[in-house]
C-alpha positions as CSV (number, residue, x, y, z in Angstrom):
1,X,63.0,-49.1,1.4
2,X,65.4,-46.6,2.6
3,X,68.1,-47.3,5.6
4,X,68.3,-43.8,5.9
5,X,68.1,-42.3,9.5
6,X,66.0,-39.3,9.5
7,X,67.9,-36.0,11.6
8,X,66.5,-34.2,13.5
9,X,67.6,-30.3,13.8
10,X,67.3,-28.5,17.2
11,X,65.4,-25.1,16.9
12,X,68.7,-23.2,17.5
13,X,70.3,-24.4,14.8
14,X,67.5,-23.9,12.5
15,X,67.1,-20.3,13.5
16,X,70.9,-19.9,12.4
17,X,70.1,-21.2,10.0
18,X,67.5,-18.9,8.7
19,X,69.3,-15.8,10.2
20,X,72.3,-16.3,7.9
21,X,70.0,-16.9,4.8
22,X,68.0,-13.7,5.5
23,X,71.4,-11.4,6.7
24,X,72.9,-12.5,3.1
25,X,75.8,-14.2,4.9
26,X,75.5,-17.2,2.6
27,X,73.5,-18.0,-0.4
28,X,70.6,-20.8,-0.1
29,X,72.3,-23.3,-2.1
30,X,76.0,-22.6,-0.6
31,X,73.9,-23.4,3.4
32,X,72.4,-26.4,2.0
33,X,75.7,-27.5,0.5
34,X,77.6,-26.7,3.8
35,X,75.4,-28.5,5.9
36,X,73.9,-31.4,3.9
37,X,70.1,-29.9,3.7
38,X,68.0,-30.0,1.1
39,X,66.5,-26.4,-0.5
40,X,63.1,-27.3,0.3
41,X,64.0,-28.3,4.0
42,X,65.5,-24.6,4.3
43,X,62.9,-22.8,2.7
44,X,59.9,-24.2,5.1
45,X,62.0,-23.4,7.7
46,X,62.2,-20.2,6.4
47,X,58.7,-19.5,5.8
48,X,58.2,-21.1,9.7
49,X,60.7,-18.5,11.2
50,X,58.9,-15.2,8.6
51,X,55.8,-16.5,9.2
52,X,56.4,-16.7,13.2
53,X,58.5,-13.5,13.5
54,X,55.1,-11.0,15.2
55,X,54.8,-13.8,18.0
56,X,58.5,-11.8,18.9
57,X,56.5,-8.7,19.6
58,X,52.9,-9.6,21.5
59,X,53.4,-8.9,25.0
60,X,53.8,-11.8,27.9
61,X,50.1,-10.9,29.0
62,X,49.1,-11.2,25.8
63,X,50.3,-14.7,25.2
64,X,48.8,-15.6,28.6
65,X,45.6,-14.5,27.5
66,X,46.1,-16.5,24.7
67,X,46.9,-19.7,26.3
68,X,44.4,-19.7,29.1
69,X,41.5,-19.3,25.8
70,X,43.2,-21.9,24.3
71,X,42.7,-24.2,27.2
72,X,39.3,-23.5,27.5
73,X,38.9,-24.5,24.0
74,X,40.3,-27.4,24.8
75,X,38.4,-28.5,28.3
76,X,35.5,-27.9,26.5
77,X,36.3,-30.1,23.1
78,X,37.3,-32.3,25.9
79,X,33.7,-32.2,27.4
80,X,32.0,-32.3,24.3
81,X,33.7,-35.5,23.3
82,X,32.8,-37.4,26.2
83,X,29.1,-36.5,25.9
84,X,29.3,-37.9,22.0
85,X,30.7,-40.7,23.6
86,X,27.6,-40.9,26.1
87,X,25.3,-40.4,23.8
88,X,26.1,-43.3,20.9
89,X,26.4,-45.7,23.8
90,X,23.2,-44.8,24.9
91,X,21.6,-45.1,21.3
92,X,23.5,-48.4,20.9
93,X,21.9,-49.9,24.2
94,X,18.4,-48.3,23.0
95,X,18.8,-50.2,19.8
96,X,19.4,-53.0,21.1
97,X,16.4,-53.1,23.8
98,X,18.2,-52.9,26.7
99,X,17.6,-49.7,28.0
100,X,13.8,-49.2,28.9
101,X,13.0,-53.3,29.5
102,X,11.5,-54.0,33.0
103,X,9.7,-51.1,33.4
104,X,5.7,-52.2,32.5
């Protein structure tokens, strides 16, 4: 096993990253040199920023929009879970018997 200690990279740095790859500063292989990264480390962050670059461009209502759908989404997986949860402990105790004993 490895005593290696994994870095971490703030987001501004990878976006300088990036920049300077896609502005032809610097070739891949002469950033990766410079700063110790391996090719495949820069190219997913590449692919991130390219893939990611329209989010520049929706509008602050937009991603508001967005967000408040997304927390629905989520209050209601939330919601759902909790009633699965319900439920198999109410088929467990009907298994079992308990749950309908002592009425005759």
């Amino acid at each position: 096993m490895s005593n290696r200690v994994r870095r971490s990279f703030p987001a501004s740095f990878k976006a300088q990253i990036v920049l300077s790859l896609l502005c032809g500063e610097k070739s891949q292989a002469e950033i990766c040199r410079e700063h110790q990264l391996s090719p495949a480390l820069v190219a997913a962050w590449k692919d991130a920023f390219v893939s990611n670059a329209a989010s520049v461009f929706t509008s602050p209502e937009q991603r508001s929009e967005e967000s408040a759908k997304l927390a629905e989404m989520e209050r209601l997986v939330g919601r759902m879970t909790w009633e699965i949860e319900a439920l198999k402990k109410g088929s467990a105790l009907l298994r079992q018997g308990k749950l309908g004993e002592g009425k005759s």
